[in-house]
PyMOL commands that place a pseudoatom at each C-alpha (Angstrom):
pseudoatom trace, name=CA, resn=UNK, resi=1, chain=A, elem=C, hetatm=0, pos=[0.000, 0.000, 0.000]
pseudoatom trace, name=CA, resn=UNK, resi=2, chain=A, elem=C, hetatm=0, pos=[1.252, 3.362, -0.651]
pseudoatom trace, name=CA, resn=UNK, resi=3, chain=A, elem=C, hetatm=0, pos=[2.033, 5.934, 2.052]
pseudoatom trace, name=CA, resn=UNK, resi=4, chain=A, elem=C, hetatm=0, pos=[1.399, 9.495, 1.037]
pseudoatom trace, name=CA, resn=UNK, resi=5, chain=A, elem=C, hetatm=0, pos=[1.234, 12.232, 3.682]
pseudoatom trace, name=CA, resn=UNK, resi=6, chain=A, elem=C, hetatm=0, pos=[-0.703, 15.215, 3.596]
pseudoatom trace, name=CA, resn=UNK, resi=7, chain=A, elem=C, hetatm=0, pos=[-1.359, 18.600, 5.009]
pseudoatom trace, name=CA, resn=UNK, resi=8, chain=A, elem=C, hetatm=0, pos=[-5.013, 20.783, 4.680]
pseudoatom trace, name=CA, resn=UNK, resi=9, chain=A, elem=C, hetatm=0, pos=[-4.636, 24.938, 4.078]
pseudoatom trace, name=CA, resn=UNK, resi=10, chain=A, elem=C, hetatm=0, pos=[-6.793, 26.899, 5.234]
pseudoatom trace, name=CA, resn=UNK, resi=11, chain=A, elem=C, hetatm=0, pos=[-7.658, 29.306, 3.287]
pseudoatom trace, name=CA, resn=UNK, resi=12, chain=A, elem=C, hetatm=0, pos=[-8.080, 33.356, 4.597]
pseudoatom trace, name=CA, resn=UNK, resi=13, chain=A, elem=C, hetatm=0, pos=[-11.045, 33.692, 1.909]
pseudoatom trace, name=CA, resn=UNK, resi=14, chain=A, elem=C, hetatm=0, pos=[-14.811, 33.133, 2.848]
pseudoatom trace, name=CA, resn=UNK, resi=15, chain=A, elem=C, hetatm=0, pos=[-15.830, 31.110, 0.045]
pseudoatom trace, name=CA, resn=UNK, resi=16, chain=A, elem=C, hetatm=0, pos=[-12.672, 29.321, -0.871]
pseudoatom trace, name=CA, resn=UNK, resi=17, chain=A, elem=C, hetatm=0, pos=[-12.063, 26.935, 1.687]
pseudoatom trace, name=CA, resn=UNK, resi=18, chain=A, elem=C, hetatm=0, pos=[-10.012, 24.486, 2.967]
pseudoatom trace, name=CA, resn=UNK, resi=19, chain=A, elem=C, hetatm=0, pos=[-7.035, 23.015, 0.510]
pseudoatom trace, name=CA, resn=UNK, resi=20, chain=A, elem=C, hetatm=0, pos=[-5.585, 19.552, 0.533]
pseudoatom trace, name=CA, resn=UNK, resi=21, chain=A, elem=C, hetatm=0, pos=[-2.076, 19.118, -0.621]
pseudoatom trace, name=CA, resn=UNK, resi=22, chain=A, elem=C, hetatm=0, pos=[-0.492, 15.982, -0.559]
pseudoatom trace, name=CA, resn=UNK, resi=23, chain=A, elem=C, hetatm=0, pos=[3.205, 14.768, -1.295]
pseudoatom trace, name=CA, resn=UNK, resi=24, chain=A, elem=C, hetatm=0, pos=[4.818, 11.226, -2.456]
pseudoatom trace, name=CA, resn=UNK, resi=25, chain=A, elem=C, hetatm=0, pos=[7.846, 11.471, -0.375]
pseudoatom trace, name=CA, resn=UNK, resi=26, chain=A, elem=C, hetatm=0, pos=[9.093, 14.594, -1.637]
pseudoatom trace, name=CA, resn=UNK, resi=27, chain=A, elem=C, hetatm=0, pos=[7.115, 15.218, -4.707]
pseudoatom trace, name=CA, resn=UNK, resi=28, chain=A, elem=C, hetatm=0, pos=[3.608, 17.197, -4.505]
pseudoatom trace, name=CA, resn=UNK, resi=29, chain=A, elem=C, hetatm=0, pos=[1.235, 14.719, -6.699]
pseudoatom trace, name=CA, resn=UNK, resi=30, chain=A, elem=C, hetatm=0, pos=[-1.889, 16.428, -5.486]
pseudoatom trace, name=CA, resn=UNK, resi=31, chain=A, elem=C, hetatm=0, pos=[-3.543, 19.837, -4.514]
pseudoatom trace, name=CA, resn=UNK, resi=32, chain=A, elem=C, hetatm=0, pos=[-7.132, 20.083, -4.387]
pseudoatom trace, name=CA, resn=UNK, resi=33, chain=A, elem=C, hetatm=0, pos=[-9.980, 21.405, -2.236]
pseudoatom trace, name=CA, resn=UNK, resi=34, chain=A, elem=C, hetatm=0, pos=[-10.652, 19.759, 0.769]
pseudoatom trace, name=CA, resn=UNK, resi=35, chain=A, elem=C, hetatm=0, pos=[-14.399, 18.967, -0.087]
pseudoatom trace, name=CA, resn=UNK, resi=36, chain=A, elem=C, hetatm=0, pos=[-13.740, 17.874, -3.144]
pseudoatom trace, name=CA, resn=UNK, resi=37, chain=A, elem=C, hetatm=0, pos=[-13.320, 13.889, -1.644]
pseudoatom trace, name=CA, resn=UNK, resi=38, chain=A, elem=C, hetatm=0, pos=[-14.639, 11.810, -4.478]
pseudoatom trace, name=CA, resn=UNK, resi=39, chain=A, elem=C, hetatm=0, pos=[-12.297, 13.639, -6.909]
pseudoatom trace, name=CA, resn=UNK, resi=40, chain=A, elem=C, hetatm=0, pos=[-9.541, 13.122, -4.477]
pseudoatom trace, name=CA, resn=UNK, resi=41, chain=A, elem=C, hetatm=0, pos=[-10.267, 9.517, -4.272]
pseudoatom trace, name=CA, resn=UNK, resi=42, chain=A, elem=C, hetatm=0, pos=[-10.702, 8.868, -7.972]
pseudoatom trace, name=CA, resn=UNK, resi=43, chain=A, elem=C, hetatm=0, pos=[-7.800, 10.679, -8.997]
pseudoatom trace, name=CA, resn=UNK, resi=44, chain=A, elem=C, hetatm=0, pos=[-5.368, 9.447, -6.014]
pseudoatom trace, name=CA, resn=UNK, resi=45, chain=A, elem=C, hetatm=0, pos=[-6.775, 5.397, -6.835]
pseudoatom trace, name=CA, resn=UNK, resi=46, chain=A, elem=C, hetatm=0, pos=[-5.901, 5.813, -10.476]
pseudoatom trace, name=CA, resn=UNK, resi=47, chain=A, elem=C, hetatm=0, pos=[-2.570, 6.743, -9.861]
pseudoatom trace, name=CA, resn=UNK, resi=48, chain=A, elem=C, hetatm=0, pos=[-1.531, 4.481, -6.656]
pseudoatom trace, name=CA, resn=UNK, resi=49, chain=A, elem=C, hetatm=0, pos=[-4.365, 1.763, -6.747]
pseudoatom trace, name=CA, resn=UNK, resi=50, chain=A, elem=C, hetatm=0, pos=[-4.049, 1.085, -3.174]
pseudoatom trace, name=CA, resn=UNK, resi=51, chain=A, elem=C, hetatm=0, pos=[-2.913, 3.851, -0.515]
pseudoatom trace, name=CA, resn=UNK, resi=52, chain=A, elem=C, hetatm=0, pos=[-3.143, 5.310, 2.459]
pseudoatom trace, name=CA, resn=UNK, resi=53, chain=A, elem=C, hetatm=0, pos=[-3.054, 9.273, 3.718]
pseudoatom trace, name=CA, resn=UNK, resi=54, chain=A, elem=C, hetatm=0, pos=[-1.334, 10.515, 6.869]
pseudoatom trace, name=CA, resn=UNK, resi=55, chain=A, elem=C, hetatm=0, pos=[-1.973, 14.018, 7.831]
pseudoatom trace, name=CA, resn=UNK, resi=56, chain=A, elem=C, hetatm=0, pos=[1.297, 16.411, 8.616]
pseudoatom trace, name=CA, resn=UNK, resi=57, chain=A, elem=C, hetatm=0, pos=[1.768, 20.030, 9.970]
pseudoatom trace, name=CA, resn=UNK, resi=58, chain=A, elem=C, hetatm=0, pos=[2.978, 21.206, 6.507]
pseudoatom trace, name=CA, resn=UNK, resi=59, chain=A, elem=C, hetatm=0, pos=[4.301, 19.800, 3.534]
pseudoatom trace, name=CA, resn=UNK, resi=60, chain=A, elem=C, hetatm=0, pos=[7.378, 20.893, 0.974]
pseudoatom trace, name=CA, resn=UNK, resi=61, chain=A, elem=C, hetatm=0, pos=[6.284, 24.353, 2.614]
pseudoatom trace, name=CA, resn=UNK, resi=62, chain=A, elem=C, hetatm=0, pos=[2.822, 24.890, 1.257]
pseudoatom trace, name=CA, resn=UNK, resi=63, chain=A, elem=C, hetatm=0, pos=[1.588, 26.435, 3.972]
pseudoatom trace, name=CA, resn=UNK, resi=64, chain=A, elem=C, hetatm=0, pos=[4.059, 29.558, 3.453]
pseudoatom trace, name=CA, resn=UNK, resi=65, chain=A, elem=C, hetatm=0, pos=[4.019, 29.028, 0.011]
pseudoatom trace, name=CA, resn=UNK, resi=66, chain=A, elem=C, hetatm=0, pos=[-0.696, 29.147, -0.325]
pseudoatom trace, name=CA, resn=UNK, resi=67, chain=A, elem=C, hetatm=0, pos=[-0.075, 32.415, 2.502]
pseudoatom trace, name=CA, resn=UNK, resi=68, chain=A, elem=C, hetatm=0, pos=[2.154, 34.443, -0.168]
pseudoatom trace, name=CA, resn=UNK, resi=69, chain=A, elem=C, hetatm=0, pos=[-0.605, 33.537, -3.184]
pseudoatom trace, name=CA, resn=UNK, resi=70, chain=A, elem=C, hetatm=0, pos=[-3.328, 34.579, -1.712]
pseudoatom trace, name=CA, resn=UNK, resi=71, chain=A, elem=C, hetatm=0, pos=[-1.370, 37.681, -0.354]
pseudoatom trace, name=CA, resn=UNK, resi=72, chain=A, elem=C, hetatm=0, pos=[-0.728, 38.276, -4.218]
pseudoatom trace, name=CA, resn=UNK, resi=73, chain=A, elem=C, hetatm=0, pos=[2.422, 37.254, -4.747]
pseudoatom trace, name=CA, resn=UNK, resi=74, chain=A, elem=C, hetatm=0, pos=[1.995, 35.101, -8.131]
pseudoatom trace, name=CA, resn=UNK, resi=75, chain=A, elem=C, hetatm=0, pos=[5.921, 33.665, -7.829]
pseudoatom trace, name=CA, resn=UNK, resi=76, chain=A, elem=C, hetatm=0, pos=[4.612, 32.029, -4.324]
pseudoatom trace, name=CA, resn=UNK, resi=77, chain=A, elem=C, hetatm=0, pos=[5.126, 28.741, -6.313]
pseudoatom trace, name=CA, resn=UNK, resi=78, chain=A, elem=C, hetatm=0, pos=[7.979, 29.304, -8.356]
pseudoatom trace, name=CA, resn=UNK, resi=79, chain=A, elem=C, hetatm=0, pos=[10.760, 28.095, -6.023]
pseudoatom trace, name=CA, resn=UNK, resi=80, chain=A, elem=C, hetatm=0, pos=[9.359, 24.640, -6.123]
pseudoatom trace, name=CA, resn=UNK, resi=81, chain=A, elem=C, hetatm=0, pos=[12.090, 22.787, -8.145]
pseudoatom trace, name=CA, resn=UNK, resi=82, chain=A, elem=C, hetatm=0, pos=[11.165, 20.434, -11.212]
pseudoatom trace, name=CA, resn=UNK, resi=83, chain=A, elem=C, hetatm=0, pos=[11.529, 17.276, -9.197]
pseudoatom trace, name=CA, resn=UNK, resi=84, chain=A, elem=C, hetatm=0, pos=[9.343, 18.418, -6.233]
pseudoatom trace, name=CA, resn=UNK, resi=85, chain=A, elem=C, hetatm=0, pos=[6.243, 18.674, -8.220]
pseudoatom trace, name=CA, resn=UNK, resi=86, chain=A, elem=C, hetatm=0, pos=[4.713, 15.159, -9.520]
pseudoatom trace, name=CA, resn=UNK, resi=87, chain=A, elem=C, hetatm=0, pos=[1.545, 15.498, -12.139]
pseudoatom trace, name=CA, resn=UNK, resi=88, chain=A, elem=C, hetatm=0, pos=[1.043, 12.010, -13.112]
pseudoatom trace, name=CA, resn=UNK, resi=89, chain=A, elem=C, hetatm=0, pos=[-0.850, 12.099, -16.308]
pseudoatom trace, name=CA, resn=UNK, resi=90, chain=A, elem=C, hetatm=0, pos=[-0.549, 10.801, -19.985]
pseudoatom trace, name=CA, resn=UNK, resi=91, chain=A, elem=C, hetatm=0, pos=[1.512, 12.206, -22.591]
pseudoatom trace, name=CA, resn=UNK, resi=92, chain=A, elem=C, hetatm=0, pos=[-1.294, 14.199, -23.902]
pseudoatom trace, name=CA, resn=UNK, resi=93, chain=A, elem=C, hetatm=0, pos=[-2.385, 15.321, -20.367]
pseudoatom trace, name=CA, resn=UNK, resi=94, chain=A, elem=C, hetatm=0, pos=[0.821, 16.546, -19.468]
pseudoatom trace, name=CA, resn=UNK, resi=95, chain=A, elem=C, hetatm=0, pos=[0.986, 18.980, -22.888]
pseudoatom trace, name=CA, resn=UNK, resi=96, chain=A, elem=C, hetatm=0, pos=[-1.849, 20.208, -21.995]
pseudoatom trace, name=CA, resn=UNK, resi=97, chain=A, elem=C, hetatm=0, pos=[-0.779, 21.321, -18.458]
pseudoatom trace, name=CA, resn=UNK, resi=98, chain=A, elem=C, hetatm=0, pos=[2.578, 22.246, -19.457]
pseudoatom trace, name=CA, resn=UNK, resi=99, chain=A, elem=C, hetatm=0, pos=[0.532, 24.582, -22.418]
pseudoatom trace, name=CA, resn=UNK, resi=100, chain=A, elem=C, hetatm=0, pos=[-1.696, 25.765, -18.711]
pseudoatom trace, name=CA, resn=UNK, resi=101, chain=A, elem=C, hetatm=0, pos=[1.374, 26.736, -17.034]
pseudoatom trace, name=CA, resn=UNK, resi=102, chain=A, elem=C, hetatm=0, pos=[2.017, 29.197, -19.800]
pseudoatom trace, name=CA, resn=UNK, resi=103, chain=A, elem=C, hetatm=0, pos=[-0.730, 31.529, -19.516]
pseudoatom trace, name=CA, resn=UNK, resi=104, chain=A, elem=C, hetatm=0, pos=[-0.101, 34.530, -17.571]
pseudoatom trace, name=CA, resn=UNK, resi=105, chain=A, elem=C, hetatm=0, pos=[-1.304, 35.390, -14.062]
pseudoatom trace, name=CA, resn=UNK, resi=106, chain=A, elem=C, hetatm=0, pos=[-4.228, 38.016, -15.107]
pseudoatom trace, name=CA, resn=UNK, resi=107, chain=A, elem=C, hetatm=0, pos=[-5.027, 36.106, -18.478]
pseudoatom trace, name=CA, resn=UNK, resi=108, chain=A, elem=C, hetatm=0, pos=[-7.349, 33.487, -19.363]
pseudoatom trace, name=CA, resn=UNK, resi=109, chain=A, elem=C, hetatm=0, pos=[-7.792, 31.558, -22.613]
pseudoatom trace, name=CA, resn=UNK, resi=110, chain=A, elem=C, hetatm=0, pos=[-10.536, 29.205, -23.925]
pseudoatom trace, name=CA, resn=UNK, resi=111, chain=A, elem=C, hetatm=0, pos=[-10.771, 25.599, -24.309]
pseudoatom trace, name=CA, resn=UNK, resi=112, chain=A, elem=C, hetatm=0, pos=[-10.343, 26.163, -28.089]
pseudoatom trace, name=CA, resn=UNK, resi=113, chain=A, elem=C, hetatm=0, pos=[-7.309, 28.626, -27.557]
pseudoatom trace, name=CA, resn=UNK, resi=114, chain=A, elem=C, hetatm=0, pos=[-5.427, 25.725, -25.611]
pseudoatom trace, name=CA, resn=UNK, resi=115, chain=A, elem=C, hetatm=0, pos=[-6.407, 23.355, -28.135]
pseudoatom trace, name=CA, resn=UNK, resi=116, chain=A, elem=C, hetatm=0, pos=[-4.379, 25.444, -30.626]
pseudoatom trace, name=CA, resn=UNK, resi=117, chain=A, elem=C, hetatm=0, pos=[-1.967, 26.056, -28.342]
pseudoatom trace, name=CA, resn=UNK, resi=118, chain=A, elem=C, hetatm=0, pos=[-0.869, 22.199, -28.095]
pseudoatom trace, name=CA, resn=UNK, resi=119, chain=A, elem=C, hetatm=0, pos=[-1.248, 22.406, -31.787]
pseudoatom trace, name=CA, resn=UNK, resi=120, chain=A, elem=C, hetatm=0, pos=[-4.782, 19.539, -31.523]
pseudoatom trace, name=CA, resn=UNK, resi=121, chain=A, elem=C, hetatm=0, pos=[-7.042, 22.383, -32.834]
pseudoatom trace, name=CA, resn=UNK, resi=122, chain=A, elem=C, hetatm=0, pos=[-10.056, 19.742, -32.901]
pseudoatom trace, name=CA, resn=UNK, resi=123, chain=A, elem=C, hetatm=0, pos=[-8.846, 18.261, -29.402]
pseudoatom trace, name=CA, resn=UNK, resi=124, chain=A, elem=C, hetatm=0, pos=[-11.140, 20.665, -27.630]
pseudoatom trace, name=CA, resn=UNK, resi=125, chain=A, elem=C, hetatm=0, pos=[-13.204, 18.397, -25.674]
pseudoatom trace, name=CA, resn=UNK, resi=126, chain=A, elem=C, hetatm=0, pos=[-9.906, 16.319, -24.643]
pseudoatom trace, name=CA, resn=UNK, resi=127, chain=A, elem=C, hetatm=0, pos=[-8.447, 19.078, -23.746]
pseudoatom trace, name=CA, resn=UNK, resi=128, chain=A, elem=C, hetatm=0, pos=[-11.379, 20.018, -21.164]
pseudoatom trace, name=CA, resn=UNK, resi=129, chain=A, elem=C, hetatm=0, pos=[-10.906, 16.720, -20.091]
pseudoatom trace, name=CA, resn=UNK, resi=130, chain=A, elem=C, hetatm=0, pos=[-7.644, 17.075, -19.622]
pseudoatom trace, name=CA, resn=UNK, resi=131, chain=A, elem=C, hetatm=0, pos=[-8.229, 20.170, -17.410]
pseudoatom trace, name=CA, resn=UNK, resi=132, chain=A, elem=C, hetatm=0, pos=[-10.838, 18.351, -15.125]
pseudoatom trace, name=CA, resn=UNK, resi=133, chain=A, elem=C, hetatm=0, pos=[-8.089, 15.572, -14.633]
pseudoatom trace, name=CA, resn=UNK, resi=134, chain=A, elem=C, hetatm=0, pos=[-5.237, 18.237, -13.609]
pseudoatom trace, name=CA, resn=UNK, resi=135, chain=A, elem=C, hetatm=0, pos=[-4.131, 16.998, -10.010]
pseudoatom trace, name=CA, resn=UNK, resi=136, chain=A, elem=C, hetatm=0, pos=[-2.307, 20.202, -8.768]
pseudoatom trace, name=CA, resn=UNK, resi=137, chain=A, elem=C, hetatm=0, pos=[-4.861, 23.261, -9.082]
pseudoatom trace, name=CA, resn=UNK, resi=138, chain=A, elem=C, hetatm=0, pos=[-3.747, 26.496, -8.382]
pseudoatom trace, name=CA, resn=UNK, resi=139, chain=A, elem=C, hetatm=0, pos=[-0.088, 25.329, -9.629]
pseudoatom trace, name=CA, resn=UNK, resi=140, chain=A, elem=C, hetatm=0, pos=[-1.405, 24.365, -12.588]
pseudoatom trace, name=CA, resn=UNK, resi=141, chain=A, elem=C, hetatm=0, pos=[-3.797, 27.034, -13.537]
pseudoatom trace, name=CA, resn=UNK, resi=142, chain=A, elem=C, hetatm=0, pos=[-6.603, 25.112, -15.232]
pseudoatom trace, name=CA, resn=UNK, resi=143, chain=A, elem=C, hetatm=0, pos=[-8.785, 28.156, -13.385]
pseudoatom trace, name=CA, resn=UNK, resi=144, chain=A, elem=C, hetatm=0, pos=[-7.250, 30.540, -16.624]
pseudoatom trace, name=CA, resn=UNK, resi=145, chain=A, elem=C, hetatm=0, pos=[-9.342, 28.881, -18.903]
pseudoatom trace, name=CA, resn=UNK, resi=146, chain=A, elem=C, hetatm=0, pos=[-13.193, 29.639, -19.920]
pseudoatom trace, name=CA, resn=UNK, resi=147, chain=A, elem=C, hetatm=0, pos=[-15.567, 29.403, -22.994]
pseudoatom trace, name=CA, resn=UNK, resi=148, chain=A, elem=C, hetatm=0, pos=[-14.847, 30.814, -25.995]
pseudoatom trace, name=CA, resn=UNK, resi=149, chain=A, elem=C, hetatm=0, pos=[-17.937, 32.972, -25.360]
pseudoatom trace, name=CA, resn=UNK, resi=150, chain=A, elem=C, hetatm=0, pos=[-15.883, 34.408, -22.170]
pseudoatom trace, name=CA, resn=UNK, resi=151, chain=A, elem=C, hetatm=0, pos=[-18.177, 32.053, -19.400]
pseudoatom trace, name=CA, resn=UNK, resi=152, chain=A, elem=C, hetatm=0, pos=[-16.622, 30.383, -16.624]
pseudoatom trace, name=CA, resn=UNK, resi=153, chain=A, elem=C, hetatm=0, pos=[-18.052, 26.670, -17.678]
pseudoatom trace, name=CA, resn=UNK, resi=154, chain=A, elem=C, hetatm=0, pos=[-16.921, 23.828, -14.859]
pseudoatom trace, name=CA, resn=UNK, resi=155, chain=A, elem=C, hetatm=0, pos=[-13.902, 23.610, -12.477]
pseudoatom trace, name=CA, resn=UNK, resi=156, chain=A, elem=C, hetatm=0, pos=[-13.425, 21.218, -10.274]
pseudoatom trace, name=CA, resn=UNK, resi=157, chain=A, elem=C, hetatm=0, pos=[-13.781, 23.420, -7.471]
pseudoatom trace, name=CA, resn=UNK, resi=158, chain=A, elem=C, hetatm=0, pos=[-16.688, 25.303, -8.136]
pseudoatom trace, name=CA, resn=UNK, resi=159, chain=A, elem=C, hetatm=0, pos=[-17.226, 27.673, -10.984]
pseudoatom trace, name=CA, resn=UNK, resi=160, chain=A, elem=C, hetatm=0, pos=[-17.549, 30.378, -8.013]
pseudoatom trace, name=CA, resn=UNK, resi=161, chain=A, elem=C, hetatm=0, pos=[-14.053, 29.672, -6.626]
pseudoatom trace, name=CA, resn=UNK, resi=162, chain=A, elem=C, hetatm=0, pos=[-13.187, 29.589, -10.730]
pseudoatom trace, name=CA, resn=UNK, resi=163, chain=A, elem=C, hetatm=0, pos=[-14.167, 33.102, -10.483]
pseudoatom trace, name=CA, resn=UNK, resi=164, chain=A, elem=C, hetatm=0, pos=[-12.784, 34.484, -7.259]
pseudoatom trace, name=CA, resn=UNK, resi=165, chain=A, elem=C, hetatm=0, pos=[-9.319, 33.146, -8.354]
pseudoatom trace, name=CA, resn=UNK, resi=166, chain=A, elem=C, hetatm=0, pos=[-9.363, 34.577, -12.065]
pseudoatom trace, name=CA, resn=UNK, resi=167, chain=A, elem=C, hetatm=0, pos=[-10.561, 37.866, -10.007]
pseudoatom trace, name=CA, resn=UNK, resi=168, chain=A, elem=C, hetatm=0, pos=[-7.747, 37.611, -7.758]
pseudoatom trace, name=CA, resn=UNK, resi=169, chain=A, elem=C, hetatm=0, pos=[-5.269, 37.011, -10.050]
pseudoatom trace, name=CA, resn=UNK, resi=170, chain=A, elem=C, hetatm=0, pos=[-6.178, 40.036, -11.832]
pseudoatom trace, name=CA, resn=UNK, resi=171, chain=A, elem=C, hetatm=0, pos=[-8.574, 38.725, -14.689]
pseudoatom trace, name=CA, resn=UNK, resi=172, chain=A, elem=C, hetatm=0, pos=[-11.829, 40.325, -14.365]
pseudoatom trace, name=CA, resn=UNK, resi=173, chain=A, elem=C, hetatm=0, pos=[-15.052, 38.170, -15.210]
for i in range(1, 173): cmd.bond("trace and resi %d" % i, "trace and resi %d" % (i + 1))
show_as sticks, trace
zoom trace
């Protein structure tokens, strides 16, 4: 059985809630909202099968690191080095959050836009898929993209919290 540990956030904004961030060893493989347990599960069992969760003070840091992005500072997750960060996914999953990780803080694009972007221009429903399968929101910002008609359409967390974190980074919906 695998042993991951884990730590919950909790979050200074009404509305946003508690996060969940949990590390394989030293590798973050997840970051989620806390109430979002059947994703957690479903996600977490594809990738391990079997496991178990222990819960921890704090983890690679988060806890410092989810303080200075809500506080505004949109490099709060840049000192995490390549081989701390683990977003187990298939090859075409991983373009597409690579291709996420691209857009700037302040920006969004649509599901169409990223399509293009990975250079799959009919891909667009994969690519949404994609997006609902990323394991590390926030870090990778599948929040920056919306409908080619400018609405929020789904997030995992809640097309509200969709909002409030396009709003905080600077995007205004």
């Amino acid at each position: 059985m695998k042993q991951l540990d884990s730590a919950i956030y909790k979050s200074p904004i009404d509305g946003i809630g508690e996060i969940l961030m949990i590390v394989d060893g030293d590798q973050l493989c997840f970051l989620d909202f806390a109430d979002n347990d059947e994703r957690v599960e479903r996600l977490l069992r594809r990738r391990y099968g079997n496991f178990e969760i222990t819960r921890k003070a704090n983890v690679l840091n988060m806890q410092s690191r989810m303080d200075r992005y809500f506080s505004g500072d949109w490099k709060a997750f840049d000192d995490l080095k390549s081989g701390q960060i683990a977003a187990d996914g298939t090859v075409f999953q991983q373009r597409v959050w690579n291709s996420l990780k691209t857009i700037p803080v302040g920006e969004a694009i649509s599901y169409r836009q990223l399509a293009n972007a990975i250079k799959q221009p009919k891909a667009v429903r994969a690519v949404a898929n994609a997006n609902a399968n990323n394991p590390l929101a926030i870090i990778i910002p599948c929040h920056r993209v919306i409908g080619k008609d400018g609405s929020l359409r789904g997030y995992a967390g809640g097309t509200g919290r969709k909002a409030w974190l396009l709003n905080h980074e600077g995007f205004n919906i």
